[in-house]
C-alpha positions as CSV (number, residue, x, y, z in Angstrom):
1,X,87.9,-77.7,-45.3
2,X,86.7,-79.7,-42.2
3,X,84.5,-76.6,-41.2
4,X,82.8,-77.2,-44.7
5,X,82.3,-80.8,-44.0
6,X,80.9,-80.2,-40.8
7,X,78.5,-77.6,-42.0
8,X,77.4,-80.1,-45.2
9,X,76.9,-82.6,-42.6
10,X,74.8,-80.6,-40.5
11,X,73.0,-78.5,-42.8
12,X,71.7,-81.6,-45.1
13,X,71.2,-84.2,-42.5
14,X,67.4,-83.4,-41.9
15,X,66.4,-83.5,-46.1
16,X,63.5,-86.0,-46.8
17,X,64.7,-89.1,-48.5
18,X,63.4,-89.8,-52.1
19,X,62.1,-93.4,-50.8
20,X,61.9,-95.6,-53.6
21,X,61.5,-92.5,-56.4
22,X,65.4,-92.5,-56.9
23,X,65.7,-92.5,-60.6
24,X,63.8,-90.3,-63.5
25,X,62.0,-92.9,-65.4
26,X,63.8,-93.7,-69.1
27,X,62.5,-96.7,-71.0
28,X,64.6,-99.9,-71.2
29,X,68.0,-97.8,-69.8
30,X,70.0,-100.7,-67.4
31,X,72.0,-97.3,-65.6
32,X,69.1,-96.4,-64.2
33,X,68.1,-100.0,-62.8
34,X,71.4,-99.7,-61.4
35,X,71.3,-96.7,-59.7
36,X,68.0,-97.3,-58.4
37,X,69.5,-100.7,-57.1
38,X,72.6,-99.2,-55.1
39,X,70.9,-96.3,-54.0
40,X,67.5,-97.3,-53.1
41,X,67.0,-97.4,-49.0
42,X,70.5,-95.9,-48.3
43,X,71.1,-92.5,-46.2
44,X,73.5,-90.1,-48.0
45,X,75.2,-90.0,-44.6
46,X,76.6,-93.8,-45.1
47,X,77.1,-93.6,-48.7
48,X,81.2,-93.2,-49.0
49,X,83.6,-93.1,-52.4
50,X,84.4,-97.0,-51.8
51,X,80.9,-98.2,-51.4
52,X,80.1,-96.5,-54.6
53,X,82.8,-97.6,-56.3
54,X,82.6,-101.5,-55.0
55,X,79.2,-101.5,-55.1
56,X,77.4,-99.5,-58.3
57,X,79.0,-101.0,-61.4
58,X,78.5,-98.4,-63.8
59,X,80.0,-94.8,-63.8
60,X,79.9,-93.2,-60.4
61,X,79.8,-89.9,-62.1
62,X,76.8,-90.6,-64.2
63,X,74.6,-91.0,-60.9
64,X,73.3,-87.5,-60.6
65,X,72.1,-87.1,-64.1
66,X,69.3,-89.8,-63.9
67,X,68.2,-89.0,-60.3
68,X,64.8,-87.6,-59.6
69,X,64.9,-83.5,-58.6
70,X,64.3,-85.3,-54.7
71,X,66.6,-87.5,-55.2
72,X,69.6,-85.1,-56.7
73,X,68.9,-83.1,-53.8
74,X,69.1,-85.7,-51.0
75,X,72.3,-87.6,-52.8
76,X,74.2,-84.3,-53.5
77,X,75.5,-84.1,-50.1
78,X,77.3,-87.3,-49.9
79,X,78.7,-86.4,-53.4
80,X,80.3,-82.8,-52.1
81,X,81.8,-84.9,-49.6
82,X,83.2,-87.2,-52.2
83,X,85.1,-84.3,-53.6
84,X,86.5,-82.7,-50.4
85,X,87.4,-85.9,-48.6
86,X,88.8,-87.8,-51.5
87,X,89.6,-85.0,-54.3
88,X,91.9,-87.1,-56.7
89,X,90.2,-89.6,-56.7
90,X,86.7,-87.6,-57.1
91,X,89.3,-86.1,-60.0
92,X,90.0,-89.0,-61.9
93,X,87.1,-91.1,-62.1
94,X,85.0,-87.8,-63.3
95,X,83.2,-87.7,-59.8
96,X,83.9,-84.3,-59.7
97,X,84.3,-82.5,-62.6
98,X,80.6,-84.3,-63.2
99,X,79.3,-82.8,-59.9
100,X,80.5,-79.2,-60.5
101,X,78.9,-79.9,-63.9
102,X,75.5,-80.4,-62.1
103,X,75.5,-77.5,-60.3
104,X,76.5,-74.9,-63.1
105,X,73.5,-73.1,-64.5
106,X,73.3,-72.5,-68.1
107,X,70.5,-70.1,-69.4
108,X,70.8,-70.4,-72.3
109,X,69.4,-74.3,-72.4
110,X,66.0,-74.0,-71.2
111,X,65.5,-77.3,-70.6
112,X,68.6,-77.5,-68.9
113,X,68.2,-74.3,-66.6
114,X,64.3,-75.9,-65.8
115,X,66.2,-79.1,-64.3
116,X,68.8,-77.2,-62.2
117,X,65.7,-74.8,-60.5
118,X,63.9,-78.1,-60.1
119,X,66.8,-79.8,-58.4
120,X,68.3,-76.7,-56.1
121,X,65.3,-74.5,-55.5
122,X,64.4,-77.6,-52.6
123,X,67.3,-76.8,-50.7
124,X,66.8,-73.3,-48.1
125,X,69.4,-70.7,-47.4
126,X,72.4,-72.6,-45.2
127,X,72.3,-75.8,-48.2
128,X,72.5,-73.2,-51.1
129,X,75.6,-71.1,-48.9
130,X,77.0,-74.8,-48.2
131,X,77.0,-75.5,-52.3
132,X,78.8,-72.1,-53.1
133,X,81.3,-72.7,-50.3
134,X,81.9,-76.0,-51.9
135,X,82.4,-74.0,-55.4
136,X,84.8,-71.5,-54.0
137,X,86.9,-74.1,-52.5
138,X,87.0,-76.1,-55.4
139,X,88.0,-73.0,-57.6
140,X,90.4,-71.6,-55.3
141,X,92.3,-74.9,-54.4
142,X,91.3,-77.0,-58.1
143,X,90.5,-74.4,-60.6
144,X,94.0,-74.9,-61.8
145,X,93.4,-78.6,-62.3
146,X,91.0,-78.5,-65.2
147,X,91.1,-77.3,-68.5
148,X,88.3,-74.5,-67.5
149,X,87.7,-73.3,-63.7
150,X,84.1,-74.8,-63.9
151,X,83.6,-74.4,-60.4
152,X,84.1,-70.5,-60.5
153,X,82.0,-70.7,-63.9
154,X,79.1,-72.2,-61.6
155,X,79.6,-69.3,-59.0
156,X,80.0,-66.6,-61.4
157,X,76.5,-67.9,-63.3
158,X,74.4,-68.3,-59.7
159,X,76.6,-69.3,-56.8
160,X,77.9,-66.1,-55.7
161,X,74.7,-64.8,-54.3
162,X,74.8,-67.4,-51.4
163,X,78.2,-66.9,-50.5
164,X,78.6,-64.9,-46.9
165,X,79.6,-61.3,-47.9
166,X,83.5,-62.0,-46.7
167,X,83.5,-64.7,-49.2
168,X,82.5,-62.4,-52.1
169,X,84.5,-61.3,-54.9
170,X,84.7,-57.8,-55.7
């Protein structure tokens, strides 16, 4: 697991922050205002569980879903990290079954499939093998731990094809 951290931590540290473009713009919606407000001039290296936590008062886990494509892919990291540091408690506030939720493509919603291109085709080869890594850990250590093994779902669905060959399944 710490050979995974190191390799998010190298492998994202060079991604272009969003600026001031955190949050996709919905009319009127106070989570977004929020997340704009906690996130807004922070590097995804100094963002941890706690800060979030203390520090954004709505649902941690709803972060993701109103950030920008540039801003989902900047702010992933720090949120894989979440998961491998601090996995139960990434588990019980929905942190991570949320995040493995982000990065599970579904074809069959267009709109949906659209998104998930716009937010992970920004990321090059090493990011994308960092992301399946972080999938195959979480099935082969978690999958047990939720109702469904979303995490080999996402792998199965699009994953896979970034995972080094010895990391394949047959």
């Amino acid at each position: 697991m710490d050979d995974l951290k190191a390799r998010i931590v190298r492998d994202f540290a060079a991604l272009p922050s969003p600026g001031n473009n955190i949050t996709v713009r919905f009319h009127g919606d106070p989570e977004r205002a929020a997340i704009d407000a906690f996130f807004r001039g922070k590097r995804w290296q100094d963002i941890r569980l706690d800060d979030l936590r203390n520090g954004y008062k709505g649902d941690e886990s709803a972060c993701l879903t109103f950030m920008t494509p540039r801003a989902f892919r900047y702010y992933l990291p720090a949120y894989l990290l979440f998961c491998l540091e601090e996995f139960r408690e990434a588990r019980m506030s929905n942190l991570l079954p949320g995040t493995i939720w982000w990065l599970e493509l579904d074809e069959n919603n267009r709109e949906n499939a659209t998104l998930f291109f716009d937010r992970f085709d920004g990321y090059n080869e090493a990011q994308k093998r960092d992301i399946a890594l972080f999938l195959k850990q979480m099935s082969e250590h978690h999958g047990e731990d939720f109702s469904e093994d979303y995490a080999d779902l996402a792998l199965k669905r699009y994953w896979s094809r970034y995972l080094p060959p010895y990391d394949q399944k047959n």
